[in-house]
N, C-alpha and C positions, 0 to 999 in steps of 0.2 A: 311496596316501597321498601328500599333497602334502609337499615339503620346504621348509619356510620357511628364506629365507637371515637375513630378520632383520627385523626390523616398528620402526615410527616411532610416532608419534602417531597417524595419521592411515590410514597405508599400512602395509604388508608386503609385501616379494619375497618371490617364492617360482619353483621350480625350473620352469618350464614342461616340460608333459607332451603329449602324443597326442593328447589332448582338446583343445588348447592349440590345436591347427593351424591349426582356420577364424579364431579369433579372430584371431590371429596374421598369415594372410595377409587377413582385412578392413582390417587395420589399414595395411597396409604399401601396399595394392591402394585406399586411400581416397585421391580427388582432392586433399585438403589435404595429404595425407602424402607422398603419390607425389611431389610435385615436388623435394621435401627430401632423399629417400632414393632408391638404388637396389635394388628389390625383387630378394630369392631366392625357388625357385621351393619348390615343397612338397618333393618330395625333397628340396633341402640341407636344411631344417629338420627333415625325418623323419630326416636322416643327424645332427644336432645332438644329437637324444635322446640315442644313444648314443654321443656322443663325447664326451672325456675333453679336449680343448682347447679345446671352444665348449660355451656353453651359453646357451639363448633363458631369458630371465625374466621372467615375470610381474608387473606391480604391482597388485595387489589394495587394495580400500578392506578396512581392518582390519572396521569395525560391519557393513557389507552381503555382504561377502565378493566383491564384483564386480569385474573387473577394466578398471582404467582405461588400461594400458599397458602398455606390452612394450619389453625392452631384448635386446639380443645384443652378447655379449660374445666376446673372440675372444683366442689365445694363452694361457689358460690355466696350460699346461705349463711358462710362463717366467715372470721376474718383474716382466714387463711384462706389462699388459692391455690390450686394445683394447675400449672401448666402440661400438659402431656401432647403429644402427636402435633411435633413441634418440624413440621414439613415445609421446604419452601421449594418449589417446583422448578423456579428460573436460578438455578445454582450459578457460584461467581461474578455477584455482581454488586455484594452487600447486600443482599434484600434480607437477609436472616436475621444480621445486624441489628438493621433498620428498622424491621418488625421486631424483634424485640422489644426494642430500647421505648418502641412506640406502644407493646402490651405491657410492659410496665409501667411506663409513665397512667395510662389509662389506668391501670389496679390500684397502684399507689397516690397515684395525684386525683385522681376523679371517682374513682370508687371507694377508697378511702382504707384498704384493707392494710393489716397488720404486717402478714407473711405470707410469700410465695415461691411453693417450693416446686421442683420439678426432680424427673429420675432420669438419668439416662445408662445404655449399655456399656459397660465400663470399656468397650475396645471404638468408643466413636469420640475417638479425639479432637475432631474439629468442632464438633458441640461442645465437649467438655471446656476445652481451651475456650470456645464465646461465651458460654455463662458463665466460667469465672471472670474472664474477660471484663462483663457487665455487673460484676459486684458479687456473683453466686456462693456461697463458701459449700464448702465438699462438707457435707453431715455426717455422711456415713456409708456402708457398702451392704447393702441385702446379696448377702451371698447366694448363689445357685438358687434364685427364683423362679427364674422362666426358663422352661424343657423347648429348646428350638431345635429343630430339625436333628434331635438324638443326644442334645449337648444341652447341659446346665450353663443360666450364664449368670453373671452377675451385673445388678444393677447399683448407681454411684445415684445416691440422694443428696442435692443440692438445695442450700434455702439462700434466699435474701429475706432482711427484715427492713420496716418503713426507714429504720434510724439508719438502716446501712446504704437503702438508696439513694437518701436523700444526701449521706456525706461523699457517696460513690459521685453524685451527679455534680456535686459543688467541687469537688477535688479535680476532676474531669475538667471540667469549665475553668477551672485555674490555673489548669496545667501542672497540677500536682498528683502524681504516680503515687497511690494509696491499694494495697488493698486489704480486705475486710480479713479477721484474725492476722492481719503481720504487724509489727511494730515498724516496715522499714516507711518512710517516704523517701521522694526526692524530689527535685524540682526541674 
């Protein structure tokens, strides 16, 4: 039985399982993907099934049932989350978007958690631009952490907090242009 965390318009998360594996390392192992992320191998994600403080999730389209993306979330157990390996396979279509907007609401609305923070490689602008997009504020920058193919890079740590999404989601809905550390609005 698959466990749906919670379906949108369009999408639904759901629990990724066993079955989930190959998908899961095509996705992470694809030329477009690999430069963005740093791939786990099958074991960690065979060990994720059954852990209780990571868990791999599926985006599935709701009407085909096919899955377009895969997220992995991490810490769990605290009331902080880490989003990581943040992939959506069917690119320009909003599904990145949409699954977002729909693993947050699930963190902060249903699971009740504090803060959720994510990292990305400072030269992947179209991610940078969507999480701040959805409320994210820039934290900070780990300089030359990950050694890839001969080159040091640097990674850009982003948080949201519960107080920030919920005024991110109501500004939104009002049609008022907020974001989180600026003083500007507009309407």
């Amino acid at each position: 039985m698959k466990e749906i965390l919670i379906a949108g318009g369009r999408l639904r998360l759901r629990r990724a399982n066993l079955d989930d594996l190959n998908y899961i390392m095509t996705l992470q192992y694809a030329p477009e993907n690999l430069k963005f992320i740093v791939p786990f191998d099958e074991d960690y994600h065979r060990e994720i099934f059954t852990c209780a403080d990571k868990t791999d999730i599926i985006v599935e389209e709701i009407d085909t049932g096919q899955a377009v993306g895969y997220f992995m979330l991490r810490e769990l157990d605290s009331p902080c989350a880490e989003f990581t390996h943040v992939i959506i396979d069917k690119k320009g279509v909003g599904y990145g978007r949409e699954a977002l907007k729909l693993l947050m609401k699930w963190t902060f609305e249903v699971k009740k958690f504090h803060r959720i923070w994510i990292d990305c490689k400072d030269y992947n602008y179209v991610a940078l631009r969507l999480y701040e997009s959805l409320g994210f504020v820039r934290e900070g920058v780990l300089r030359e952490i990950i050694f890839t193919d001969g080159v040091w890079e640097n990674l850009i740590v982003l948080g949201i907090l519960d107080r920030e999404y919920y005024l991110h989601r109501w500004t939104t809905a009002n049609g008022i242009q907020w974001s989180v550390g600026s003083d500007e609005w507009s309407v």
